[in-house]
N, C-alpha and C positions, 0 to 999 in steps of 0.2 A: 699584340694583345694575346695574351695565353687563353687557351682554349680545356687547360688543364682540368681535370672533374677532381673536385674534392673527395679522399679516401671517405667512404663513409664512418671507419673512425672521430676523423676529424670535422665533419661536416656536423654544421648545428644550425638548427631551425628556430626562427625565431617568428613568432604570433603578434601581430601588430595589435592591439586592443581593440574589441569591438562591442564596446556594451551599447545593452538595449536604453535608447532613451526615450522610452513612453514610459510617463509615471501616472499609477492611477489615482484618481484624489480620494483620500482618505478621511474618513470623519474621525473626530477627537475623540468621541465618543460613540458606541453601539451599544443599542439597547436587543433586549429579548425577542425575539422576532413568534408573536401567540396571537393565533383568533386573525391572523392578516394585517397584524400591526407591528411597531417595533416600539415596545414599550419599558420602561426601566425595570429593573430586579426589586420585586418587594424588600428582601434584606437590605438593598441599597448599596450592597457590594460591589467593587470593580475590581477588575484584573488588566495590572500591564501585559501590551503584547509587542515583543519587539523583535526587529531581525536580525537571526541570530550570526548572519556572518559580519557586522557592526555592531552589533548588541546597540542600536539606535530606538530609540522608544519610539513605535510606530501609532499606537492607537490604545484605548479604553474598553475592555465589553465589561459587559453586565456580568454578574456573577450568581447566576440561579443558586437556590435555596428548592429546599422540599415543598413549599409552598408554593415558586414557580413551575416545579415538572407537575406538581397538582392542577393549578390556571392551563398548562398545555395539554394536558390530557382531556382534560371538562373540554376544550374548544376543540380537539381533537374527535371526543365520543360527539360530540354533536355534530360534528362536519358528517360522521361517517355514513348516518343514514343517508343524504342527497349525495353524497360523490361518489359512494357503492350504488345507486341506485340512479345515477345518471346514465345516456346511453353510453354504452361502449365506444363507438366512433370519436365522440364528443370528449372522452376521455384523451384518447390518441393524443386529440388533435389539440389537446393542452401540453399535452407532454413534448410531441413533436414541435411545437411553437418555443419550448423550452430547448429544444435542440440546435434548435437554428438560431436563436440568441445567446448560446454558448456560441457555436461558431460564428456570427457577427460579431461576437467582444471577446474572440480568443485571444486576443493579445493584452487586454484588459484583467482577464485573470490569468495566463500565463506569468504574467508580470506580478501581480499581487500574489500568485503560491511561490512563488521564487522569493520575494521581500518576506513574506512570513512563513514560509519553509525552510530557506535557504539553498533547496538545490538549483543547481545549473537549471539555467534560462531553457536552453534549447533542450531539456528534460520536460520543461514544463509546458512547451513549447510545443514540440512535435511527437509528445505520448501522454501527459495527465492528460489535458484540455480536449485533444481529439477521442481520447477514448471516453472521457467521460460525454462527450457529446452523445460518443456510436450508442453509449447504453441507452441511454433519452431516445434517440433513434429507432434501436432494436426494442424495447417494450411497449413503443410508442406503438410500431406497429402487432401486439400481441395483443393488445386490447381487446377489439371486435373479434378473438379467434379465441378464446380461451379455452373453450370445449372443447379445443383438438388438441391441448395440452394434457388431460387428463384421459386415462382409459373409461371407456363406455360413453364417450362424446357427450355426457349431460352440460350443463353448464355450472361453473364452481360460482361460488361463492368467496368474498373476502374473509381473510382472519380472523380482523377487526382495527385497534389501534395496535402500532406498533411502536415498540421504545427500540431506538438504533442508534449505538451508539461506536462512533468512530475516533480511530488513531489520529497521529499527528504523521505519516509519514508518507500517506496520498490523499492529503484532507480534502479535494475536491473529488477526486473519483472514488475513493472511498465514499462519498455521499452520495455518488450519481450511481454505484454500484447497491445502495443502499433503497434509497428514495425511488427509482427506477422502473422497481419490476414492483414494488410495493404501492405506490398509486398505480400503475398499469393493472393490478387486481383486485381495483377499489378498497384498498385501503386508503387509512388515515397513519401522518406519523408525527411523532416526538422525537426530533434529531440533535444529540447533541455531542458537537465535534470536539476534539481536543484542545485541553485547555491554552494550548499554547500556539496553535494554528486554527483561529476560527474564521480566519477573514473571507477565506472562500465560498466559505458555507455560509455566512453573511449575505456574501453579496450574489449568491443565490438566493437567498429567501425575498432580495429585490427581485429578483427574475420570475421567480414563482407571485409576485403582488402585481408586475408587469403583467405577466400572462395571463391575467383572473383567473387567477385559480381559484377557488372559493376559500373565504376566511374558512382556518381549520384546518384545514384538508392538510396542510404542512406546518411545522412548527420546529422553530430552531433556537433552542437554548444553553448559553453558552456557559461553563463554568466548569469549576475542578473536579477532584475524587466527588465532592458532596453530591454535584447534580447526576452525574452519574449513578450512584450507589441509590439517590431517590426514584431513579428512572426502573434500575433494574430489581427496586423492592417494592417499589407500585402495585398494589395486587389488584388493579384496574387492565392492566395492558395485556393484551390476548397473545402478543407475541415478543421477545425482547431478543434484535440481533445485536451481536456485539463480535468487534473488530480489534484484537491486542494481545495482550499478555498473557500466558497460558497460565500464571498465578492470577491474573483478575480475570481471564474467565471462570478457573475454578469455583474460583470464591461468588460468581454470579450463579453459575451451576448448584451449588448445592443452598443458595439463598434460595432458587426457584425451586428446590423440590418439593412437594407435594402440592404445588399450585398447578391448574389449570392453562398454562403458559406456555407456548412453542419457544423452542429456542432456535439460533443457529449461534458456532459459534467458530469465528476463524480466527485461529490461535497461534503460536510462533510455531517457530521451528526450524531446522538444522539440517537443508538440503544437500543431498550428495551430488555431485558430478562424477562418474567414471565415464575417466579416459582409456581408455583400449590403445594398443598399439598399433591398429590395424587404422584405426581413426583418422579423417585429412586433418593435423595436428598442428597448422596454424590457423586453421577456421573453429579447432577447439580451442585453443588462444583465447582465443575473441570469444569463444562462448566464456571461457570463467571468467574472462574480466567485465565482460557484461552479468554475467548473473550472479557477484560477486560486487562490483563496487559500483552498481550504476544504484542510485537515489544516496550513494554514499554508503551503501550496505546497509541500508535503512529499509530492509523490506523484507519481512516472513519468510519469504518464501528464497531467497537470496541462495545461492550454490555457495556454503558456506564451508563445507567440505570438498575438498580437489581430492578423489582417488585416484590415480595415473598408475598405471600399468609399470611394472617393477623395468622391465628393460627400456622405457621411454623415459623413466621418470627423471634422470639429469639433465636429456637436452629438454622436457617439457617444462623443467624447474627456470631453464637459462629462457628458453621462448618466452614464459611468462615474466619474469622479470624485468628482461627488453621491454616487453609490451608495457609493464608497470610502470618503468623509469620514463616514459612518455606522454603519465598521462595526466594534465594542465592543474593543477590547482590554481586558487587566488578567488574573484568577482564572481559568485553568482550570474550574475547581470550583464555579464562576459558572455558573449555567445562561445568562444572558444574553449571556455572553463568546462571540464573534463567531471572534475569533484568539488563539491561544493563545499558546504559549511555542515556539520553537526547540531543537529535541532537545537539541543539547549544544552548546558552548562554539566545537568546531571549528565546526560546521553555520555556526554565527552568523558567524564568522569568514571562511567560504569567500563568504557571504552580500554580508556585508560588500565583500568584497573586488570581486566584479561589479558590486556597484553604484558603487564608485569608477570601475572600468576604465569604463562607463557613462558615465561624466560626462566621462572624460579621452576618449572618442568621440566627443564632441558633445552625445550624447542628454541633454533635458529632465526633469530628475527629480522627481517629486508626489511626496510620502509623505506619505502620510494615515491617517485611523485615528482615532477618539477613545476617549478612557479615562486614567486614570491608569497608567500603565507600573508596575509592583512597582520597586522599587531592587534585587532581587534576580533573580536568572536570567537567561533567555537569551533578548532579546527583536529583533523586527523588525517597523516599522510594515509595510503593504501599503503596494508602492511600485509605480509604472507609470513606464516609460520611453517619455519622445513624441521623436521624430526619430529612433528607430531604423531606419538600412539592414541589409539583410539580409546584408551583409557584415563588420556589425561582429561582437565576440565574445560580446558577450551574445545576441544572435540565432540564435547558433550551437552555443553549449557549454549543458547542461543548469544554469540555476542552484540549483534546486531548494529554492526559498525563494519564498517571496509579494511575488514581481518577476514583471508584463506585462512585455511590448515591444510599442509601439504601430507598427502600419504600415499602411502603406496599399495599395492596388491601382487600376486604372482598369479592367481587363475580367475574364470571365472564365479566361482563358487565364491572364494573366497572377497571378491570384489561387492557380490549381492550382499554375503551376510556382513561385510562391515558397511557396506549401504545401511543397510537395517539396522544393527547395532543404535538403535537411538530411539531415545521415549517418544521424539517428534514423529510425522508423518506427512510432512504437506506436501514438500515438494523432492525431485528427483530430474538428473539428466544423465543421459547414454550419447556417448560418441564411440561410433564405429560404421565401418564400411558394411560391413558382414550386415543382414537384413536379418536371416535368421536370427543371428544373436544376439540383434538390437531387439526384435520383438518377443525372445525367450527372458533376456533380464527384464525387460519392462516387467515384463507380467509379472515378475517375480520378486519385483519391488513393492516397500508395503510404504507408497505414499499416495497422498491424494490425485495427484497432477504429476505426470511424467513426461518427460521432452525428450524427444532422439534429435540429436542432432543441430541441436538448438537449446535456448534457453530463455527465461521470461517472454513467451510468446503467449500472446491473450488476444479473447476474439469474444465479441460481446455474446454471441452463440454458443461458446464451449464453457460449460461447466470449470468452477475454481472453488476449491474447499480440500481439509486435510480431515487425518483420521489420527487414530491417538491421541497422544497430549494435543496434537495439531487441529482438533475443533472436528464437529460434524455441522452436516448440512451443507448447501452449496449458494454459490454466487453466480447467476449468469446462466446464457441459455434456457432451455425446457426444466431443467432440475432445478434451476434457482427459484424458477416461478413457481413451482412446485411450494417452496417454502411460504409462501404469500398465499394460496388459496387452502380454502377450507374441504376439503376434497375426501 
């Protein structure tokens, strides 16, 4: 018997299939979840909702009109007196109830944001589901302590109602980073997810009826541009967050000017990553391909820019590439599956479309990836663009897809200001050994959130928001709650 070891040229690895088979049952139909009921859309409108890595019709919701975010807000303003004015403990201890029935039926919506997200199982699996738990968790317990949130220890006060309104591309924790810290400071809210992934946020407004919460107190209404644009023209709502597009937040920013009205607002944007030469540079590896194609590059804050140090930058091009060419497309529902599906039809399309303008710029284009592609849905391999200047347009405009931009630098200086170089502000990452020089760029980066050494690292305690086009206010921690009391 030969004992011989296959060159690693020629050695190939092959993934025996292991999809999840827990399926959750699904209604035909979903109505407006208002007042602690789930009741149909006065317009009578529905929207299909289906999975975008089959494009298989999964379900029905409701499709609010301005006259439904009106019914939510009335049962909204009325809940607010008794659940701002319940004891603080008593609060908690709704909220924490909601925590631990996420995690008793983590596998129940891991599974359903997978079917109507489309990303990879084990995304959904072991980072939506648990973090949105830890946030239920974390303000669970801020409740009975609010007073030491604020300087001069008084005790604060709620907002009031709040309109929040979230993306398609973490539709459950997006809602538990939302809903969270906003009942934990007695408020009331009017939540309503995107149109095209509502099921999460659904089948949380069962959890919130589970845990009596008090009719009101939470309301989740489902539907397109319309319900949104009546949420955030309501000139009822004391506060309106909003989670997406740095063009529809604009356009919600200058609807609310001269009202009365808090805002927060987290907005895209076009993260940098510098690599340094001094940096361990296959644990930087792993940070761009993680903070680059993990939700599929479907996330704001995404290292969408690779700067790499000019005398690294060939063998940091070939390391990423390796790492690229191995990483699983196909199922969803595949616990092995690496990259998932593309939200919807448009996403793929807009996708598409940068990486042509790409290639008509000059820029070098890999796409890589292995697995069998389904013939069905919305797919994109990970692509890296090499000879990108910082003047072309994919350098510039958020593509929001599993596209790098490879570029390079020769000094420090020069690495910050094309960090900088962009309308965005959210997010930032540093790899290098040197301390001093990890803590000198930081500080000299002008984004909201900066990572040394690392990359999408979130802790329901540490502050997450951008500046610039990238949004103000924050999510998370003492600053988030901040946004919720009236202080």
């Amino acid at each position: 018997m030969s004992t011989a070891t296959p060159s690693p040229k020629t050695a190939k690895w092959d993934y025996a299939p292991a999809p999840e088979s827990f399926r959750p049952e699904i209604n035909a139909d979903h109505g407006l979840y208002i007042d602690g009921k789930f009741v149909p859309a006065k317009s009578g409108r529905t929207m299909n909702v289906i999975n975008p890595a089959t494009e298989e019709h999964l379900t029905r919701v409701a499709e609010a009109g301005k006259s439904d975010v009106d019914r939510a807000y009335k049962a909204a303003r009325k809940a607010l007196r008794g659940w701002s004015r319940m004891k603080a403990s008593e609060r908690g201890k709704l909220l924490f109830r909601v925590a631990r029935k996420l995690q008793e039926r983590a596998r129940e919506f891991s599974v359903l944001e997978t079917l109507n997200n489309g990303k990879p199982i084990k995304e959904s699996r072991d980072a939506d589901i648990p973090e949105s738990a830890k946030h239920f968790f974390y303000h669970a317990g801020w409740c009975d302590k609010l007073r030491y949130a604020v300087a001069g220890g008084h005790q604060p006060g709620p907002v009031g109602v709040c309109g929040q309104i979230i993306p398609w591309n973490f539709p459950l924790m997006m809602a538990a980073w939302k809903l969270a810290p906003a009942l934990a400071c007695g408020n009331t809210c009017v939540l309503k997810p995107a149109e095209t992934t509502p099921l999460t946020a659904l089948r949380l407004a069962e959890l919130f009826r589970d845990c009596d919460f008090p009719p009101g107190v939470v309301n989740i209404v489902t539907g397109g541009p319309e319900a949104g644009k009546a949420i955030a023209q309501h000139e009822g709502f004391d506060k309106i967050a909003f989670t997406g597009s740095t063009e529809v937040g604009r356009g919600i920013v200058k609807g609310c000017a001269g009202r009365p009205v808090r805002l927060t607002m987290e907005l895209g944007g076009k993260g940098a990553q510098l690599i340094f030469a001094d940096a361990a540079i296959d644990q930087a590896v792993e940070s761009a391909v993680l903070g680059i194609f993990y939700n599929q590059g479907q996330v704001c804050c995404a290292g969408s820019r690779l700067l790499v140090e000019e005398s690294i930058a060939e063998m940091f091009q070939a390391k990423l590439l390796h790492r690229m060419a191995s990483l699983r497309m196909g199922d969803p529902m595949d616990k092995n599956t690496d990259v998932g599906a593309i939200n919807s039809a448009a996403q793929l399309k807009r996708i598409a479309g940068y990486v042509k303008i790409a290639r008509n710029e000059g820029a070098v284009v890999h796409e890589c990836g292995v697995g069998e592609i389904p013939k069905k849905g919305f797919w994109c391999k990970p692509t890296a663009l090499g000879g990108v200047q910082p003047a072309h347009v994919v350098a510039r405009e958020e593509i929001f897809g599993p596209v790098v931009c490879l570029m390079t630098f020769r000094t420090v200086d020069e690495a910050v200001a094309r960090a900088n170089d962009t309308p965005f502000g959210l997010s930032a990452g540093v790899w290098t050994e040197k301390s001093a020089k990890m803590f000198d760029v930081a500080r000299r980066l002008r984004a909201g959130v900066v990572w040394c050494n690392g990359f999408n690292l979130f802790d329901a305690a540490s502050p997450f928001g951008g500046m610039k086009e990238s949004g103000f206010g924050r999510e998370g921690g003492r600053h988030g709650l901040m946004e919720y009391l009236a202080h």
